[in-house]
mmCIF file of the N, C-alpha and C atoms, coordinates in Angstrom:
data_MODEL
# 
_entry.id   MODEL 
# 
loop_
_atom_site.group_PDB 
_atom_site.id 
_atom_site.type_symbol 
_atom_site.label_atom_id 
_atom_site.label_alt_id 
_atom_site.label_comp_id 
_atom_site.label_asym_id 
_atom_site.label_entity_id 
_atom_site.label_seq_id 
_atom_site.pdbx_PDB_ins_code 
_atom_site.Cartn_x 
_atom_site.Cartn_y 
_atom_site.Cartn_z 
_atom_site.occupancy 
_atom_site.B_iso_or_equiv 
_atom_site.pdbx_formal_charge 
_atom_site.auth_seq_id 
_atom_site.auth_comp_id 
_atom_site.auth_asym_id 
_atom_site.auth_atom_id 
_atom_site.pdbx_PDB_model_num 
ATOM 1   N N  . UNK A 1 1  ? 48.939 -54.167 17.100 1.00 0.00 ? 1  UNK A N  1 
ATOM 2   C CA . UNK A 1 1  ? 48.472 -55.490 17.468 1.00 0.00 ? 1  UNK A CA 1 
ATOM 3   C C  . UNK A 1 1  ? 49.086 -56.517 16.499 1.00 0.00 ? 1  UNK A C  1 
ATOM 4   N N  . UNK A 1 2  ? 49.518 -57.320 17.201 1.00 0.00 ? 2  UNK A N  1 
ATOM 5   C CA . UNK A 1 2  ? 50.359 -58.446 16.087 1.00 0.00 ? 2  UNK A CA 1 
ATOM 6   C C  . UNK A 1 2  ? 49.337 -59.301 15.365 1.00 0.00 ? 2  UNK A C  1 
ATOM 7   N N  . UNK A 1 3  ? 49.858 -59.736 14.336 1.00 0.00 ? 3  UNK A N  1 
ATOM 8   C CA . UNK A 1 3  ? 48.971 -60.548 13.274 1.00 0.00 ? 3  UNK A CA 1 
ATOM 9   C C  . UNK A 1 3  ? 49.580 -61.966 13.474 1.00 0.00 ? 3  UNK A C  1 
ATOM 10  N N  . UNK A 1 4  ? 49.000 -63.048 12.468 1.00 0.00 ? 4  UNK A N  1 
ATOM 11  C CA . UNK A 1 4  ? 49.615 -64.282 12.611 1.00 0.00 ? 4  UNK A CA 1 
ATOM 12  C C  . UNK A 1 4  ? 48.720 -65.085 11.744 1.00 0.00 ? 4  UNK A C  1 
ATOM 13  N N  . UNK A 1 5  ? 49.087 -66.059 11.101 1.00 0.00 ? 5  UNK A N  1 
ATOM 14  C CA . UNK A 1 5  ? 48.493 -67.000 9.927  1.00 0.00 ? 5  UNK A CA 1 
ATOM 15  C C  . UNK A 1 5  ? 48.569 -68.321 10.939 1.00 0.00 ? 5  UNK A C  1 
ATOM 16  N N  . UNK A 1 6  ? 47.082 -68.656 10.970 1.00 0.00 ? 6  UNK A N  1 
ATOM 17  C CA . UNK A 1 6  ? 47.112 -70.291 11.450 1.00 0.00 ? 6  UNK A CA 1 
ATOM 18  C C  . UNK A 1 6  ? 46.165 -70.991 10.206 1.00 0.00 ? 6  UNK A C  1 
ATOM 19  N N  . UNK A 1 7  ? 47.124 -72.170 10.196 1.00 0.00 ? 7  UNK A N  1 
ATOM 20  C CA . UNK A 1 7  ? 46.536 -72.844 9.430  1.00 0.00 ? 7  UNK A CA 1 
ATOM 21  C C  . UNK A 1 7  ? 45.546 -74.695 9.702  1.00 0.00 ? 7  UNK A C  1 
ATOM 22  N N  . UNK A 1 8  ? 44.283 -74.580 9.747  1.00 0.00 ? 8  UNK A N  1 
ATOM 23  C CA . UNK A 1 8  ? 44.087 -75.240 9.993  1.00 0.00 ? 8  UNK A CA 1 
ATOM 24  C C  . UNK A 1 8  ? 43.096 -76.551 9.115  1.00 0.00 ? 8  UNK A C  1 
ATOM 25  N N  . UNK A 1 9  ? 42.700 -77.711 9.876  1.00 0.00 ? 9  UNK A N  1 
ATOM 26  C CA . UNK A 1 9  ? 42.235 -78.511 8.955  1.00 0.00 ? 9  UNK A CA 1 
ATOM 27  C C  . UNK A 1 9  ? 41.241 -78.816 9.785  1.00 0.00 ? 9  UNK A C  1 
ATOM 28  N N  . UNK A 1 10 ? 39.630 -78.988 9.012  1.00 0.00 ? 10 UNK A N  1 
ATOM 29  C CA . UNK A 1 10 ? 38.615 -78.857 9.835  1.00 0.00 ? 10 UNK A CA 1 
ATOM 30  C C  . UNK A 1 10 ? 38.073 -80.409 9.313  1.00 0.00 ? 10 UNK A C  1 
ATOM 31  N N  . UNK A 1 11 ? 37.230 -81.210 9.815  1.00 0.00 ? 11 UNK A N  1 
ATOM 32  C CA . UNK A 1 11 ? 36.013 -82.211 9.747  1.00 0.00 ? 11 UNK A CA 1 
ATOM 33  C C  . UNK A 1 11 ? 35.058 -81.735 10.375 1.00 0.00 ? 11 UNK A C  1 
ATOM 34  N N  . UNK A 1 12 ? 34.085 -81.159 9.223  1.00 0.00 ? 12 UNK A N  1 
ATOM 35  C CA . UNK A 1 12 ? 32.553 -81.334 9.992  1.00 0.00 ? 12 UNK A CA 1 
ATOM 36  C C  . UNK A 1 12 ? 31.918 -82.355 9.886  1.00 0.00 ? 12 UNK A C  1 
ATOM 37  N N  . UNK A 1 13 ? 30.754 -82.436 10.715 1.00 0.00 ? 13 UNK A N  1 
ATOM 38  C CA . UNK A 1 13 ? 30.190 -83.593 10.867 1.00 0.00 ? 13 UNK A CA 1 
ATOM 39  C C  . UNK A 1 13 ? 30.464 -84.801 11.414 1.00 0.00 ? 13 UNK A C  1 
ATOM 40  N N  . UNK A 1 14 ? 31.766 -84.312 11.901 1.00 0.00 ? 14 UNK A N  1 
ATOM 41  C CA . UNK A 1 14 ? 32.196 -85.742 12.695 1.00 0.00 ? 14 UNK A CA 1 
ATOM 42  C C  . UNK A 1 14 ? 31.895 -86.029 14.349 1.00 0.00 ? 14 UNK A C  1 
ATOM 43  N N  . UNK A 1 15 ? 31.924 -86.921 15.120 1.00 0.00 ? 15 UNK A N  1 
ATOM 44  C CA . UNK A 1 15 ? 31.134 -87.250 16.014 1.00 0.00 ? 15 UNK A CA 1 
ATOM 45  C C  . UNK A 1 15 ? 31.353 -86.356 17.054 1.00 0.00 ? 15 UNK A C  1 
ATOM 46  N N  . UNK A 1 16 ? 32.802 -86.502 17.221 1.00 0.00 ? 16 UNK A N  1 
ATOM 47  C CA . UNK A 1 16 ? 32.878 -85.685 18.477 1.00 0.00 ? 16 UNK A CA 1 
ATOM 48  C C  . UNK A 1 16 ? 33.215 -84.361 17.848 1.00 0.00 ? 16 UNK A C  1 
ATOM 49  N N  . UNK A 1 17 ? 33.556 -83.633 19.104 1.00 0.00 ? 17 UNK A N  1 
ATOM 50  C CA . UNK A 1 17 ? 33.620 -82.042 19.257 1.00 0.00 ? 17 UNK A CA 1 
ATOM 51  C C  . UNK A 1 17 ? 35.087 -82.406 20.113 1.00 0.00 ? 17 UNK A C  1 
ATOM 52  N N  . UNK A 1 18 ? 36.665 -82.133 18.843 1.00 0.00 ? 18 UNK A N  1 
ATOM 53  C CA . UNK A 1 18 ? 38.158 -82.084 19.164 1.00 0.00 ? 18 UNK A CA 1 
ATOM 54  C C  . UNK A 1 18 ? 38.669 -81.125 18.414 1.00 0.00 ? 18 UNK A C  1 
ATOM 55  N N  . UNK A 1 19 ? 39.783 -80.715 19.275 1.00 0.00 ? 19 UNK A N  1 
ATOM 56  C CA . UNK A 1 19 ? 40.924 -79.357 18.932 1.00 0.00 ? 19 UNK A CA 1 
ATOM 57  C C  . UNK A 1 19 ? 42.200 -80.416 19.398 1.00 0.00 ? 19 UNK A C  1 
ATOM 58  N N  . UNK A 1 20 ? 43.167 -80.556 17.965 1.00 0.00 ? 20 UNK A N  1 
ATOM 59  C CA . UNK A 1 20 ? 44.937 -80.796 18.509 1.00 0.00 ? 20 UNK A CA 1 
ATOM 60  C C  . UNK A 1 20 ? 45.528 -80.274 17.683 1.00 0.00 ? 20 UNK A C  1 
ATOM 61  N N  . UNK A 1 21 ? 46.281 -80.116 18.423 1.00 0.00 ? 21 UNK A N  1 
ATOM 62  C CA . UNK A 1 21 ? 47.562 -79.200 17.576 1.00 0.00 ? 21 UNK A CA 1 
ATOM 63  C C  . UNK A 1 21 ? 49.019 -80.450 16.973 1.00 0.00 ? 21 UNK A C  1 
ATOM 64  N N  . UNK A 1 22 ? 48.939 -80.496 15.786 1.00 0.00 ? 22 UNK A N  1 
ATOM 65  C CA . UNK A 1 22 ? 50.273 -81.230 15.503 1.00 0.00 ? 22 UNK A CA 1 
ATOM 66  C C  . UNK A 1 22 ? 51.565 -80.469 15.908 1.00 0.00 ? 22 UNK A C  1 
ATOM 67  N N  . UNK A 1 23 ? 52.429 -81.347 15.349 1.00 0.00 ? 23 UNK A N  1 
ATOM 68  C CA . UNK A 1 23 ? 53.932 -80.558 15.842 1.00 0.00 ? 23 UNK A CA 1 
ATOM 69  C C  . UNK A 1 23 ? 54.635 -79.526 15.017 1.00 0.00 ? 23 UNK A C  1 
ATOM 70  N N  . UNK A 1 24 ? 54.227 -79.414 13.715 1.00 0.00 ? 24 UNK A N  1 
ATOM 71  C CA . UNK A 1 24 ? 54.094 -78.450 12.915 1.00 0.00 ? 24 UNK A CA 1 
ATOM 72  C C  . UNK A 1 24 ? 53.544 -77.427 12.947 1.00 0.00 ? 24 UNK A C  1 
ATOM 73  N N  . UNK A 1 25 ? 52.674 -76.951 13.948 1.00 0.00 ? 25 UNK A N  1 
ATOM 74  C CA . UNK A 1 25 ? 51.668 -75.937 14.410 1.00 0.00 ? 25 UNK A CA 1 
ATOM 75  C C  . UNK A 1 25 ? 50.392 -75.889 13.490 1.00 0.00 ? 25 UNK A C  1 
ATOM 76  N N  . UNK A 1 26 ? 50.201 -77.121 12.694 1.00 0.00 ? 26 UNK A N  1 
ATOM 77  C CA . UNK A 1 26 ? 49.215 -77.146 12.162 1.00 0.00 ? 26 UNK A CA 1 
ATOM 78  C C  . UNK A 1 26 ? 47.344 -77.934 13.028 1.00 0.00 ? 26 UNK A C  1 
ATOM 79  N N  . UNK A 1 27 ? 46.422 -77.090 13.083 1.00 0.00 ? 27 UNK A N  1 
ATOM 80  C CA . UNK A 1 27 ? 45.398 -77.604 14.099 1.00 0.00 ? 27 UNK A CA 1 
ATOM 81  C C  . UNK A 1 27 ? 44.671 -78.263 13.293 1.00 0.00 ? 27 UNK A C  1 
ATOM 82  N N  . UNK A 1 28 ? 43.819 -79.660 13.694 1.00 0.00 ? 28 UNK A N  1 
ATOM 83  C CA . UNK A 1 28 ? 43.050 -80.399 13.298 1.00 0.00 ? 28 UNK A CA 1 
ATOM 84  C C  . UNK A 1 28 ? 41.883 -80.208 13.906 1.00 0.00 ? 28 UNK A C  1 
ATOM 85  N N  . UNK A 1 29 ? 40.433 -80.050 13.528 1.00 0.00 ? 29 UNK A N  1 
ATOM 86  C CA . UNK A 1 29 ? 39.206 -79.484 14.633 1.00 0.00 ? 29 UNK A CA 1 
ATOM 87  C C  . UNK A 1 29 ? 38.450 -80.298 13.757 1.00 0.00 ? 29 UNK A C  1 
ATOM 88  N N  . UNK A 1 30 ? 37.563 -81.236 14.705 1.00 0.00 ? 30 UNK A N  1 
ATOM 89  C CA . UNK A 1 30 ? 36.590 -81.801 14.207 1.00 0.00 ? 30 UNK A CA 1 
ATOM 90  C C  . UNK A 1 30 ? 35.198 -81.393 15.253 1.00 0.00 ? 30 UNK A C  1 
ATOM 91  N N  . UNK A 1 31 ? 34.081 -80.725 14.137 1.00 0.00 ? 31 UNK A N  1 
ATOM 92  C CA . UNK A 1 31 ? 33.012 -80.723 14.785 1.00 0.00 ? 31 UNK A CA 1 
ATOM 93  C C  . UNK A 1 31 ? 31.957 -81.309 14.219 1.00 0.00 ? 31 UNK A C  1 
ATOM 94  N N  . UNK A 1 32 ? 30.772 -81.538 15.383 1.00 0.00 ? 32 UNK A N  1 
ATOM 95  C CA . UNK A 1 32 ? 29.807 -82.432 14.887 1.00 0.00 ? 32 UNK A CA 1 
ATOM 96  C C  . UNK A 1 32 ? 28.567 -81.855 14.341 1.00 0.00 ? 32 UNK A C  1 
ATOM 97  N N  . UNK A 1 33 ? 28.862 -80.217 13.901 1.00 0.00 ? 33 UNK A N  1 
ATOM 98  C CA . UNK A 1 33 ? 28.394 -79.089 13.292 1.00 0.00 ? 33 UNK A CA 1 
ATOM 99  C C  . UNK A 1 33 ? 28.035 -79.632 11.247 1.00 0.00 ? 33 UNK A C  1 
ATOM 100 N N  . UNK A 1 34 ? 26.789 -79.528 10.581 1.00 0.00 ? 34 UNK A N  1 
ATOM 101 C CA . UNK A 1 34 ? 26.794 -79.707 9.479  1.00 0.00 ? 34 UNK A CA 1 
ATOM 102 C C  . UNK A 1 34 ? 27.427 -78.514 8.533  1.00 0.00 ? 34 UNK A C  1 
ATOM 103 N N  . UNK A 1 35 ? 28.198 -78.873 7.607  1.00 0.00 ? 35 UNK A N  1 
ATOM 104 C CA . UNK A 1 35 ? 28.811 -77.623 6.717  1.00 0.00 ? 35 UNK A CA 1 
ATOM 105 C C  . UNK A 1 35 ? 27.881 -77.167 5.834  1.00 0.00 ? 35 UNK A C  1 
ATOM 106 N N  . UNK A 1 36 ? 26.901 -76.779 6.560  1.00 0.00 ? 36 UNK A N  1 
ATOM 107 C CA . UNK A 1 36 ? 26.138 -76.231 5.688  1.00 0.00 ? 36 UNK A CA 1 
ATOM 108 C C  . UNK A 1 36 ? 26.039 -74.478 6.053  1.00 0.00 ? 36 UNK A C  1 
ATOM 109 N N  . UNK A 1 37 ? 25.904 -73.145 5.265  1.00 0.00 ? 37 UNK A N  1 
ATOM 110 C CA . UNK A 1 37 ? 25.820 -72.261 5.545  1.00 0.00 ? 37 UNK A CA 1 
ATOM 111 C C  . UNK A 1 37 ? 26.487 -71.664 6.939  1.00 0.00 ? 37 UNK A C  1 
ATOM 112 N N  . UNK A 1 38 ? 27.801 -71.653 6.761  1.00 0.00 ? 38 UNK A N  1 
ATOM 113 C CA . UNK A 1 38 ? 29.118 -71.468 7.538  1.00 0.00 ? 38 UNK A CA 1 
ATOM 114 C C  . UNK A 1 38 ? 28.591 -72.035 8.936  1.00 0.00 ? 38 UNK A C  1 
ATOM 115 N N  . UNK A 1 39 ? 28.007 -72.777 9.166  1.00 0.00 ? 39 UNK A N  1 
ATOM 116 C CA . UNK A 1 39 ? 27.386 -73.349 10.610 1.00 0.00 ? 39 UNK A CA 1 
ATOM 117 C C  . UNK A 1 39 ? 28.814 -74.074 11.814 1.00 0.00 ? 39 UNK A C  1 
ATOM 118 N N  . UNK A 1 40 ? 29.228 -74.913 10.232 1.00 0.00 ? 40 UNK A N  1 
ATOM 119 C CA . UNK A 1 40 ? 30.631 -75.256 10.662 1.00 0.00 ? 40 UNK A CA 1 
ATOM 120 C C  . UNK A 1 40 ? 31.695 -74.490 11.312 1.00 0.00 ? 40 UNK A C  1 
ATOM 121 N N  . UNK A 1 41 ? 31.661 -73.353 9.759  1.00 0.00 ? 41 UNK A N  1 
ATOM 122 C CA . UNK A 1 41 ? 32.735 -72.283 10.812 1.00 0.00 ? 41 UNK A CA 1 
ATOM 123 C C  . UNK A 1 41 ? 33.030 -71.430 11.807 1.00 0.00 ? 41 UNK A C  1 
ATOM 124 N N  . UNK A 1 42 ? 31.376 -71.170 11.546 1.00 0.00 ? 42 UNK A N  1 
ATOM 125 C CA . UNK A 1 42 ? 30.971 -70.656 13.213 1.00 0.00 ? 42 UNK A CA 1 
ATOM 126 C C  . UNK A 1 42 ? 31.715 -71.441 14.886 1.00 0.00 ? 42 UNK A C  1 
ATOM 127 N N  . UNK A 1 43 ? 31.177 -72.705 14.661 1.00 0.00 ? 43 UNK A N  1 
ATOM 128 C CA . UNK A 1 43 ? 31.587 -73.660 15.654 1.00 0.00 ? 43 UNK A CA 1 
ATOM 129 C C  . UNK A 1 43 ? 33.562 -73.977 15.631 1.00 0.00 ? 43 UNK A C  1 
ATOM 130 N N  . UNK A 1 44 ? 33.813 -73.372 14.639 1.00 0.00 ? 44 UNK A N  1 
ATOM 131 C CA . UNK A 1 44 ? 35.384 -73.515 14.537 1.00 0.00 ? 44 UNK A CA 1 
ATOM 132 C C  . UNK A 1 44 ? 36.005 -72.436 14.849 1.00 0.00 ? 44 UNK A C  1 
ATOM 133 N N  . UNK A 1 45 ? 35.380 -70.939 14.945 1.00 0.00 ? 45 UNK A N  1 
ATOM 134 C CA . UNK A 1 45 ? 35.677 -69.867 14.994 1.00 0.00 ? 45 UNK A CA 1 
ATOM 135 C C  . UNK A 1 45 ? 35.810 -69.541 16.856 1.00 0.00 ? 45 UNK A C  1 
ATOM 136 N N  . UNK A 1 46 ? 34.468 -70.302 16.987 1.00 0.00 ? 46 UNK A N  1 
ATOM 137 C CA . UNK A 1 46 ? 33.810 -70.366 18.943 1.00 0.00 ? 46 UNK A CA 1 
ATOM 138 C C  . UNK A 1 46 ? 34.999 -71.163 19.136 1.00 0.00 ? 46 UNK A C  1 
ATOM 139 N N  . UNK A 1 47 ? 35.804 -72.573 18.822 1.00 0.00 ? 47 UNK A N  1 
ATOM 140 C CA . UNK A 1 47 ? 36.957 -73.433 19.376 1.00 0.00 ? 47 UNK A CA 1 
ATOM 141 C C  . UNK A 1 47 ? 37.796 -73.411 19.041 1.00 0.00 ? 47 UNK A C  1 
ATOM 142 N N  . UNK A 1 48 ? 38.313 -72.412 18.283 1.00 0.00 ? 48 UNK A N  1 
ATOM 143 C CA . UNK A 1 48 ? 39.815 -71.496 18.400 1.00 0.00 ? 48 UNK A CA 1 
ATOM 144 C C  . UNK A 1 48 ? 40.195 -70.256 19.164 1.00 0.00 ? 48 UNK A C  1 
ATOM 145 N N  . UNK A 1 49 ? 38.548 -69.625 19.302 1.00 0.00 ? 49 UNK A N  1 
ATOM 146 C CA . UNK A 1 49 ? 38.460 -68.361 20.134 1.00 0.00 ? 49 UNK A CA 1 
ATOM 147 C C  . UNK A 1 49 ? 38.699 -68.946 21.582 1.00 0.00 ? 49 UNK A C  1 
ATOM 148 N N  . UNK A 1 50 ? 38.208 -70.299 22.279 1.00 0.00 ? 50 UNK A N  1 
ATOM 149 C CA . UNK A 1 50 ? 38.478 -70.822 23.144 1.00 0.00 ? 50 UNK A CA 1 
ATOM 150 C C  . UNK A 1 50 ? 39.916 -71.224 23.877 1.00 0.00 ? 50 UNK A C  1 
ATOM 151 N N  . UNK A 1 51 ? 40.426 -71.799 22.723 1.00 0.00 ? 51 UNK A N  1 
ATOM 152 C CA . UNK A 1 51 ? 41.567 -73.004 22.619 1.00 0.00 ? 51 UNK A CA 1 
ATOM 153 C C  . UNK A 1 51 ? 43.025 -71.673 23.029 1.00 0.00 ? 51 UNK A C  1 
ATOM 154 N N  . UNK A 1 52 ? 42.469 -70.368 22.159 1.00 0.00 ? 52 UNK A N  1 
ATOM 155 C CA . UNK A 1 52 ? 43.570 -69.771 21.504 1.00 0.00 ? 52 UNK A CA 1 
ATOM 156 C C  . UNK A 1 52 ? 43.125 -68.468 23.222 1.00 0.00 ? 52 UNK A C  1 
ATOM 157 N N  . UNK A 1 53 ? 42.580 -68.201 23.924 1.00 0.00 ? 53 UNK A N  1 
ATOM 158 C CA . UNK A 1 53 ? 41.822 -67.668 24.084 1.00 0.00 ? 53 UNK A CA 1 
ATOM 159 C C  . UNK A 1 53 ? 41.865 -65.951 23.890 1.00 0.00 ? 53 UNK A C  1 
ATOM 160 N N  . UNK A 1 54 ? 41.665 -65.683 22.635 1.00 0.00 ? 54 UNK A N  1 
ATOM 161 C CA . UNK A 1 54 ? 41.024 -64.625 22.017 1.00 0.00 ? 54 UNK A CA 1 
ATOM 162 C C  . UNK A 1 54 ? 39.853 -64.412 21.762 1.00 0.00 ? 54 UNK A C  1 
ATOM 163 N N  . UNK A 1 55 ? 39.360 -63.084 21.354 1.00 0.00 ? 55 UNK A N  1 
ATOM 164 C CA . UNK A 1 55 ? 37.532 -62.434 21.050 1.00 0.00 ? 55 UNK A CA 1 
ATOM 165 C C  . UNK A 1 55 ? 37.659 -63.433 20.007 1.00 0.00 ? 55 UNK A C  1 
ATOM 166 N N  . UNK A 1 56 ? 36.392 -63.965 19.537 1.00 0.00 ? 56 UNK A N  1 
ATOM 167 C CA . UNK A 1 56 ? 35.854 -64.345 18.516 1.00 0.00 ? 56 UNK A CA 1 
ATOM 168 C C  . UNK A 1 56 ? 36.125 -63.392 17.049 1.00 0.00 ? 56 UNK A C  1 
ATOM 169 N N  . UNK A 1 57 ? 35.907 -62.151 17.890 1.00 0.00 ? 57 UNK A N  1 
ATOM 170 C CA . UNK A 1 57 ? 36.107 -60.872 16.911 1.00 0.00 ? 57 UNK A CA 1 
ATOM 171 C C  . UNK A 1 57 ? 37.854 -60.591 16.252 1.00 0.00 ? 57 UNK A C  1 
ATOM 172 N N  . UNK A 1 58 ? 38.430 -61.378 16.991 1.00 0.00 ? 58 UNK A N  1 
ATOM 173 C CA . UNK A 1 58 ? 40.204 -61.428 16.686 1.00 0.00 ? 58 UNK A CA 1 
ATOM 174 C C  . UNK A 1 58 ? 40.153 -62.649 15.194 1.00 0.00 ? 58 UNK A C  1 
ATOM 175 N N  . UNK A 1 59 ? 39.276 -63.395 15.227 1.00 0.00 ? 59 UNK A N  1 
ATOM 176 C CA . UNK A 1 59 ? 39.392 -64.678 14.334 1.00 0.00 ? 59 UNK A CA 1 
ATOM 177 C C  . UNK A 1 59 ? 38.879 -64.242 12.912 1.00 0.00 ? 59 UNK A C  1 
ATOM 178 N N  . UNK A 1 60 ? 39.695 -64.307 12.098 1.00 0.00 ? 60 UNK A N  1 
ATOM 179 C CA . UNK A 1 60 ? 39.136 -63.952 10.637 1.00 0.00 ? 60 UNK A CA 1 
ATOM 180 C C  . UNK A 1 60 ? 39.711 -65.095 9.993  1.00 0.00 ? 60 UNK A C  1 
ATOM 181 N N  . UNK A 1 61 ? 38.554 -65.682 8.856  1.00 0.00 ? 61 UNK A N  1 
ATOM 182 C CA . UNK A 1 61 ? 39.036 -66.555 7.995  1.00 0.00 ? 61 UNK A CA 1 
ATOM 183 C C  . UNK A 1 61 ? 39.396 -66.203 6.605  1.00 0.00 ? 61 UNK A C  1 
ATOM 184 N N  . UNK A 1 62 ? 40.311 -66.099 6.322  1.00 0.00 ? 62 UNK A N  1 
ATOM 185 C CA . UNK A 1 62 ? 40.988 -65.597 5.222  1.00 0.00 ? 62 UNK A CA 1 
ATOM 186 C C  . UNK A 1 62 ? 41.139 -66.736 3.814  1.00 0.00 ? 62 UNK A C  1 
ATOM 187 N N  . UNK A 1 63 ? 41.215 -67.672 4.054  1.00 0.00 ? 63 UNK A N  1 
ATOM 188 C CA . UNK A 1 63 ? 41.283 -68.697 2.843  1.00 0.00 ? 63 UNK A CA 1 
ATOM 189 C C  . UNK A 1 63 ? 40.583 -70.353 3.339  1.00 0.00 ? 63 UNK A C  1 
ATOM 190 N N  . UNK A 1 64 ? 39.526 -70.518 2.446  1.00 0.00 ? 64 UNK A N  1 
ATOM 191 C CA . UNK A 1 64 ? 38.685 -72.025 2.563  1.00 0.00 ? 64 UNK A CA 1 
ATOM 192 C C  . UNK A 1 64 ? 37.583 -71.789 3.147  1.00 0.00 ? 64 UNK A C  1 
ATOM 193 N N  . UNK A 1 65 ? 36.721 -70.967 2.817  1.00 0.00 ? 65 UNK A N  1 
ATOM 194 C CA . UNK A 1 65 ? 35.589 -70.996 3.362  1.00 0.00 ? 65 UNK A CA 1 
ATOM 195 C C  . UNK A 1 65 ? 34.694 -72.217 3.541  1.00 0.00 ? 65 UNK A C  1 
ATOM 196 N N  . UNK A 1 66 ? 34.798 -72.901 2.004  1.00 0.00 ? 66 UNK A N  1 
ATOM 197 C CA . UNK A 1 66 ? 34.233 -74.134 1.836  1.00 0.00 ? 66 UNK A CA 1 
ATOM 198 C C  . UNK A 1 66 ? 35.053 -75.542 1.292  1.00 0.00 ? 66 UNK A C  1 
ATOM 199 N N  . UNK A 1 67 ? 35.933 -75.245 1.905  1.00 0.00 ? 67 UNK A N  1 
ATOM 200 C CA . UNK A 1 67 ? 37.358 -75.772 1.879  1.00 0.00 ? 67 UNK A CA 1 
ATOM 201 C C  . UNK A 1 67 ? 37.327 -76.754 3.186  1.00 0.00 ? 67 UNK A C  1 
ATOM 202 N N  . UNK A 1 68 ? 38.361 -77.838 3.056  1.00 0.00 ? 68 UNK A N  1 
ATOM 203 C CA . UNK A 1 68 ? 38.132 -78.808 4.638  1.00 0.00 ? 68 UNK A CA 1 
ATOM 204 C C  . UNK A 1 68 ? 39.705 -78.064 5.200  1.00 0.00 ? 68 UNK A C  1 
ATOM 205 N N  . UNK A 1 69 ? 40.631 -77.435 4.508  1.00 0.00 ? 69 UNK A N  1 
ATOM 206 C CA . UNK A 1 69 ? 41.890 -76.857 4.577  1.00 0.00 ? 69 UNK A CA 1 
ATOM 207 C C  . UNK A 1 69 ? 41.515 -75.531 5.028  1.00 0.00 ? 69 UNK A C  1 
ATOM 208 N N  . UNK A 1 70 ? 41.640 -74.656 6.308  1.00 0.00 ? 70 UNK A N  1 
ATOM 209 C CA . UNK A 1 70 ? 41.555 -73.177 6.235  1.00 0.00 ? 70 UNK A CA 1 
ATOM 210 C C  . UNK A 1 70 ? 42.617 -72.536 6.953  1.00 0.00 ? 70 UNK A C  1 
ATOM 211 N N  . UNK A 1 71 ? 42.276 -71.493 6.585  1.00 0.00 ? 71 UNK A N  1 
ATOM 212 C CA . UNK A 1 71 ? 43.519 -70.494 7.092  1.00 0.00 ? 71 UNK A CA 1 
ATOM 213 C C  . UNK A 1 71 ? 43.146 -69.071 7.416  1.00 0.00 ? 71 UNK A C  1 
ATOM 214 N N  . UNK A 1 72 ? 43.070 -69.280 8.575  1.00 0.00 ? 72 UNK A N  1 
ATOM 215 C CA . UNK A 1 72 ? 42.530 -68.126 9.886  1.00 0.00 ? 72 UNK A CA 1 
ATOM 216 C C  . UNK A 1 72 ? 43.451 -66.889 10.096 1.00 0.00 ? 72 UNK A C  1 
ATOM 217 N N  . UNK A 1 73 ? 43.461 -65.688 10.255 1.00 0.00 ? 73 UNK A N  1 
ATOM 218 C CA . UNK A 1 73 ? 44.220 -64.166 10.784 1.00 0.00 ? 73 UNK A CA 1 
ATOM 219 C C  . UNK A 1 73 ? 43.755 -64.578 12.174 1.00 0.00 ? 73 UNK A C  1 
ATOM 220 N N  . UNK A 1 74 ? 45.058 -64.375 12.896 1.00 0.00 ? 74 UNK A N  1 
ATOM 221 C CA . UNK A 1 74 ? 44.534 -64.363 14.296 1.00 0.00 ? 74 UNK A CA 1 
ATOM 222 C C  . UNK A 1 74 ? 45.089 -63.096 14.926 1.00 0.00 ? 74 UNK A C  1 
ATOM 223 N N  . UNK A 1 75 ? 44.425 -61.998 15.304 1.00 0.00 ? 75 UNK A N  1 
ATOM 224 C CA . UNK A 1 75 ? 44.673 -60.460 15.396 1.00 0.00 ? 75 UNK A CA 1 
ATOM 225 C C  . UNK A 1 75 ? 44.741 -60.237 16.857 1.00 0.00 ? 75 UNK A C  1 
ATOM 226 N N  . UNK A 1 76 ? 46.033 -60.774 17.534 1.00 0.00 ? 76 UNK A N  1 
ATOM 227 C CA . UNK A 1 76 ? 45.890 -60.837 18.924 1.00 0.00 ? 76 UNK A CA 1 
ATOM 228 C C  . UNK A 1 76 ? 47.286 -60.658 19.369 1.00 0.00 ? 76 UNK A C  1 
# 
């Protein structure tokens, strides 16, 4: 199963609920999720599993847990 490093940049707490992809392949996700007790990443994990559409279970976060910078294994 192929592997792959995405790197992305999250805002919680912000109003709306958005996924874009720059031209660099870098993703910007803003949710209106509080960063409190990975609540955030949960909701970032559900709109990459969407966006990307892979298991939830394919999405591992590997660097920034509590970071606004992260960087996801995507095992798909």
């Amino acid at each position: 199963m192929p592997e792959r490093l995405l790197k992305v940049r999250v805002r919680a707490g912000a109003r709306v609920r958005s996924l874009e992809e720059a031209p660099d392949g870098t993703i910007t996700i803003k949710t209106p999720v509080a960063p409190e007790k990975g609540k955030a990443n949960r909701d970032v994990v559900d709109m990459l599993s969407s966006y990307l559409r892979v298991p939830k279970s394919c999405i591992i976060l590997v660097r920034g847990e509590t970071a606004a910078r992260k960087t996801f294994k995507i095992m798909a």
